[in-house]
N, C-alpha and C positions, 0 to 999 in steps of 0.2 A: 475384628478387622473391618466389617461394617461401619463400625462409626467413625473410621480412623480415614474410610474413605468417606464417610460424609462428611467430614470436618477437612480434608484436604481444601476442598475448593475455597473453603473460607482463609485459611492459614496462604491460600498461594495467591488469593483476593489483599489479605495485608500483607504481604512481602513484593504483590506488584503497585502497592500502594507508598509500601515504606520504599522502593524503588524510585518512585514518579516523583516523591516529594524528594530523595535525597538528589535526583537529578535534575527535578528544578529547580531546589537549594544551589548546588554547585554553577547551573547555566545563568542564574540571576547574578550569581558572585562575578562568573566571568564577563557578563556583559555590563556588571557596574565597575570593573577593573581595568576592560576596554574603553569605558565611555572615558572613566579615569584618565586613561593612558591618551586618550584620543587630542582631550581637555590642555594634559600638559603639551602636546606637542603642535596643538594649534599655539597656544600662549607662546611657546620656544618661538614657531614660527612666526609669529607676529611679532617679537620682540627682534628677531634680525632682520625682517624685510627691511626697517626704516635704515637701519644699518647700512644692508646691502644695497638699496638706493642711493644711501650716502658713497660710500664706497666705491659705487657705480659710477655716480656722476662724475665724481672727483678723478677718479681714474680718466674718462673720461675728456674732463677737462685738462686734467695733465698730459695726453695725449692728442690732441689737437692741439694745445700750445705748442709741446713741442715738433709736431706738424709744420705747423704755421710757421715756426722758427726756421727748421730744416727746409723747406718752400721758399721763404726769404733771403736762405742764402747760397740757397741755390740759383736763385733767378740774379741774385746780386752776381756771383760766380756767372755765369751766363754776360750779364752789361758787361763786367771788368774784361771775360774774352772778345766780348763786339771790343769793344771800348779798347782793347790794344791792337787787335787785327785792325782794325780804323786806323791807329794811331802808327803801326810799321808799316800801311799801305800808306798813310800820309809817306812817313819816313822815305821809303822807298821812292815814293813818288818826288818828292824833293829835291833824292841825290841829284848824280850828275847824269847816272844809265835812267835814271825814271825818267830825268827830263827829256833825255831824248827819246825814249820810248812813247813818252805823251806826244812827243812835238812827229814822230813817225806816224805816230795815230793819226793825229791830227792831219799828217798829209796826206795818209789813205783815206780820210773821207771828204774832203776836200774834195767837190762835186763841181767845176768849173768848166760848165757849157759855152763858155764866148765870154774873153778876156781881152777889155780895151785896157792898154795899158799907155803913158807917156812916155815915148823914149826917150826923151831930151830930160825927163825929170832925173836928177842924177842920184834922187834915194831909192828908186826904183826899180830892183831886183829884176834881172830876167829871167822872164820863168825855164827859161832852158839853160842857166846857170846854179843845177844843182847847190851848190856850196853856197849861194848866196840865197837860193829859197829857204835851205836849213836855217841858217845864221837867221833870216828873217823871225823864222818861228820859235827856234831856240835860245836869240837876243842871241848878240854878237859875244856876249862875256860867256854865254855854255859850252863855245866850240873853242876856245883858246886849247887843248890838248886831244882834242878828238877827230878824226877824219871819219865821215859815212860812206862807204863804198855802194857803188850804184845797187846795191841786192838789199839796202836796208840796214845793213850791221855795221852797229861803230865799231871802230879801232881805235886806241890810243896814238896820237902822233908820235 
């Protein structure tokens, strides 16, 4: 039994040896199957970045055109609303109630501090013959069907 324990240390000396070597064997395999693994997935990744920049851009660009597009015809959609509010205020403004409404404006601001007037001229409207300052402002052919009652509102003759 003696030599069986002299010789133990030796025998547990090569089985921590045939240990160290099989587990550096195996850590070597693993870190050159990582570097492996490492290797293909930088190349994968380098082979779609130019891709996905492609991809990027153009996305990208096809989203700002169509931006740009929808932008444009929005603001177009925007003039054509000016552009007919203008055009039924002209309208409006035309008929025959706009023109008197313009020509009522017109006489409320009508700021007349000291008014020499000729009364022998005989085109010469007196300003205290309502009927005939209207007719003045709204030319004689606007009132042919409309009377203005002294508060401002036409009425149909």
């Amino acid at each position: 039994m003696t030599g069986r324990v002299v010789q133990a240390p030796s025998v547990v000396g090569k089985l921590v040896n045939a240990t160290d070597a099989v587990e550096a064997k195996a850590m070597a395999e693993w870190l050159q199957r990582r570097q492996e693994l490492r290797a293909a997935v930088d190349l994968e990744s380098a082979a779609l970045c130019p891709e996905t920049d492609a991809c990027t851009k153009s996305l990208e660009a096809e989203v700002e055109g169509e931006f740009q597009a929808r932008l444009s015809s929005g603001d177009e959609a925007v003039q054509q609303a000016k552009n007919g509010g203008a055009r039924l205020r002209l309208d409006a403004l035309s008929s025959e109630g706009g023109r008197i409404w313009l020509a009522r404006e017109t006489a409320t601001l009508l700021n007349l501090h000291e008014v020499w007037l000729d009364s022998r001229d005989p085109q010469m409207p007196s300003m205290l013959d309502l009927d005939a300052l209207v007719d003045l402002l709204l030319g004689a052919e606007g009132r042919e069907d409309v009377a203005v009652a002294t508060d401002g509102s036409a009425t149909p003759r």
